[in-house]
N, C-alpha and C positions, 0 to 999 in steps of 0.2 A: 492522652494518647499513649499508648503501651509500648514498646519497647521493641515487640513482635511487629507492630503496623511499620515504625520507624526502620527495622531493619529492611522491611519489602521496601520502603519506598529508598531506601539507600540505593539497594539492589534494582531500581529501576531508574533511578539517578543516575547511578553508576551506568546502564545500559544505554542511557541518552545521550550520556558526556562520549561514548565509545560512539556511539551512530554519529556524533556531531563534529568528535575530531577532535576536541579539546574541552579543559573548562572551560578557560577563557570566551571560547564559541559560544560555549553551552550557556553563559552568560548572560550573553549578547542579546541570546535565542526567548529566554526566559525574561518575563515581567517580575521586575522587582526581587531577583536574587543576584546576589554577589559571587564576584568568582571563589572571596573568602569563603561565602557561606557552603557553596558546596564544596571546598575540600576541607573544609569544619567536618560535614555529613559522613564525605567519605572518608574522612581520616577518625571518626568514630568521635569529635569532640560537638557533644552534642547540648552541653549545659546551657549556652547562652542564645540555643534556638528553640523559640516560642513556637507551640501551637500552630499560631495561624502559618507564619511561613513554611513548618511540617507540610499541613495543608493545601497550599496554594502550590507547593510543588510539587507533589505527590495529582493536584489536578492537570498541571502542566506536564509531566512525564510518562504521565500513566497511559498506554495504549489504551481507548475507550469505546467500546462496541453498546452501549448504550445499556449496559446488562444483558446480552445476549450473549450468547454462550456459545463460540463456534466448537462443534465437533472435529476432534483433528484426525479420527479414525475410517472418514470416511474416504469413498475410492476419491474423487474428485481434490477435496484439500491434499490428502495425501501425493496425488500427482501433481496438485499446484507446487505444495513445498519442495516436492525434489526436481521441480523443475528449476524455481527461484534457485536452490542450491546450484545447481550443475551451470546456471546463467552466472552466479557469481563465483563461483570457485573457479571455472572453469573457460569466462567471457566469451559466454552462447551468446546468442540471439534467439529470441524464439517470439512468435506472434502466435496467441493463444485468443481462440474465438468460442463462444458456448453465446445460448440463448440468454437474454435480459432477465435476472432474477434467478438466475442458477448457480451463483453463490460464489462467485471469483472474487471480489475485493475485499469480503472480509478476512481471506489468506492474504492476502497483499496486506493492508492492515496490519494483521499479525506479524505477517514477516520482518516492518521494518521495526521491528526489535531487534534484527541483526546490527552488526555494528557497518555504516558505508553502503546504508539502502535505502534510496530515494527514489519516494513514489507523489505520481502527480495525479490526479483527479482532473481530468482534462474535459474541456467546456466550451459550448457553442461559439462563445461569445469570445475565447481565448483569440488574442496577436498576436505577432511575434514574439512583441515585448512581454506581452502579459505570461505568456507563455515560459520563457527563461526567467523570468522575474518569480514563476512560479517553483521551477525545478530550484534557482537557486536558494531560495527560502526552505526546500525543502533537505536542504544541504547544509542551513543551518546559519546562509548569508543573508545579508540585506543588498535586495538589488535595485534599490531604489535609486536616482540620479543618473543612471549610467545610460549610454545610447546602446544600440542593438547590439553593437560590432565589441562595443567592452563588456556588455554581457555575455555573448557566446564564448569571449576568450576568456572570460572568470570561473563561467562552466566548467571549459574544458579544459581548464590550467584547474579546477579541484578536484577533476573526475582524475586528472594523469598522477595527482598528487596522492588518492586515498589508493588504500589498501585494498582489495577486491571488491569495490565498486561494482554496484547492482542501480540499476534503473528501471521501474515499472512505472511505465505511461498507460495507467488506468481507464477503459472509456477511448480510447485513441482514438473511434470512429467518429469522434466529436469533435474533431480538429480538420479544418478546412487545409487545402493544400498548400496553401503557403506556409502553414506552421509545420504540418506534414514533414515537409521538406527536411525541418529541421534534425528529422531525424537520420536523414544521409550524413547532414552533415557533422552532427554530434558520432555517428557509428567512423564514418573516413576516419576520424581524427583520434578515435579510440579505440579503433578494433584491435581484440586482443587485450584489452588492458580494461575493458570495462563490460560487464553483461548489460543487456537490454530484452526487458520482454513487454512486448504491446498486448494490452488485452482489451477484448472487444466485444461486440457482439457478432451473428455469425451475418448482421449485414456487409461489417469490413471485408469478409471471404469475397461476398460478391463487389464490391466495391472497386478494392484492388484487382481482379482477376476481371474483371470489365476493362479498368484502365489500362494496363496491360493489353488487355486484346486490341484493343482503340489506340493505342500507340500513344495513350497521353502521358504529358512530361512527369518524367518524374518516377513513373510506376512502376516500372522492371528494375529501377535502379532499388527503389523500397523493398520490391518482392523479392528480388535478391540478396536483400542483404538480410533477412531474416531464412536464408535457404530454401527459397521457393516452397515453404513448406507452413503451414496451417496445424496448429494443435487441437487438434478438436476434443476438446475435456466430452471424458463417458456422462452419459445422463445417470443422474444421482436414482437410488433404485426404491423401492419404497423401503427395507428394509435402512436405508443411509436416512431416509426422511423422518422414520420414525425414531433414528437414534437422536436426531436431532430437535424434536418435539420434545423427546423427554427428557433433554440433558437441561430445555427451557420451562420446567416444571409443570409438564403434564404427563400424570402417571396412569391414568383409567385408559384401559385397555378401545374401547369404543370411543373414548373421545380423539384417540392415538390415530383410528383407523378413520374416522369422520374428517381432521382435518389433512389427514394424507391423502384421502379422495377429492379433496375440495378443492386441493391448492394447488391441482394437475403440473407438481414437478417445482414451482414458484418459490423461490424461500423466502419470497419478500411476502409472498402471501400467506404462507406460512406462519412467519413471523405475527403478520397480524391476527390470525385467524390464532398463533397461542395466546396471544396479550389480549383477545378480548374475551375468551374460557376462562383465563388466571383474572379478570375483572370480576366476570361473570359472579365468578367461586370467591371471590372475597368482598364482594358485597352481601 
């Protein structure tokens, strides 16, 4: 391994240990490295580290989009990002809704290369517990053993503790209302001192704004604490989809405009529709 590879994964070492808080954390967090060994890395004493553990942490820290290449110049991420920024500089809230497959988590993803940004990938099947046991993992703890009530306050005894703390609860319309809830009461006890943005599909718009009207528990207190207010990300334009086609290695001009017709807006379709032209063309 060259010396060029070792420096990036320093640098992305280095970027993990800052998201986590500490070595010692970063430790914790990591299979099979030493708190020694990463301040070996980062303190540039690199002689008596082998190959494989380069390796093996360099698979563990490295943000991994699968080879897929997000474009950051397009309208959409660029509105995601400066939104993530202004929720953590500034402990917004903001509840951001676009259709399924129009390209929001792979900006979240990226983003938590900042340092004190935890993002949750939220699921049908999430509890309570499952659910804090998720954020706090993503935080860089282990929340295993604990009952509900020492998990909420581990949360938010390391949410009061970091430095501009940012929260993206990915998918939120995947969360039934009891977990739901949880996010009053993570905001009550943080506002002002920690950003939070929910992102969704644009069923959560109707969801909430039903509940709401219906007078069920819980919903006004939610719609309000994201300021009654719905982000509705621009639809991506064909000229953003083609940039995005060709940054994933397709360059023929007709094959550009065939799968930006086919894939009516979808980047997930997208995606498949370039990885099976780049099969296509290397068999």
């Amino acid at each position: 391994m060259n010396t060029v590879t070792k420096e990036q994964i320093k640098n992305e070492l280095a970027n993990y240990v800052a998201k986590i808080g500490s070595q010692n954390a970063a430790s914790k967090r990591l299979t099979n490295v030493s708190n020694a060994t990463i301040s070996n890395i980062l303190a540039d004493k690199w002689d008596n580290i082998g190959e494989t553990m380069w390796l093996s942490i360099q698979k563990q820290v490295t943000v991994s989009l699968d080879g897929w290449q997000v474009v950051t110049n397009v309208r959409r991420v660029k509105q995601l990002h400066q939104l993530y920024s202004d929720a953590k500089d500034f402990s917004e809230v903001f509840c951001v809704v676009a259709p399924a497959g129009s390209g929001k988590s792979q900006p979240a993803t990226l983003f938590t290369e900042h340092p004190n940004v935890y993002r949750v990938v939220c699921k049908e099947h999430f509890s309570r517990k499952t659910f804090l046991v998720e954020l706090l993992t993503a935080m860089g703890k282990d929340g295993s053993g604990y009952t509900i009530h020492e998990l909420m306050n581990e949360v938010l005894n390391s949410i009061l503790k970091a430095e501009k703390p940012l929260i993206i609860l990915d998918e939120v319309d995947k969360l039934n209302d009891q977990v739901l809830y949880f996010f009053i009461s993570i905001y009550n006890t943080t506002e002002d001192k920690c950003g939070i943005v929910l992102q969704a599909t644009d069923f959560f718009k109707k969801r909430i704004t039903r509940g709401v009207s219906a007078n069920r528990k819980g919903y006004k207190e939610i719609y309000s604490r994201f300021g009654r207010n719905f982000v509705e990300l621009p639809n991506n334009t064909d000229r953003d989809l083609a940039e995005i086609i060709k940054a994933n290695g397709v360059k023929e001009e007709g094959e550009i405009i065939r799968i930006t017709n086919q894939s009516e807006g979808d980047i997930r379709r997208i995606k498949r529709l370039v990885k099976a032209f780049l099969r296509k063309e290397a068999a």
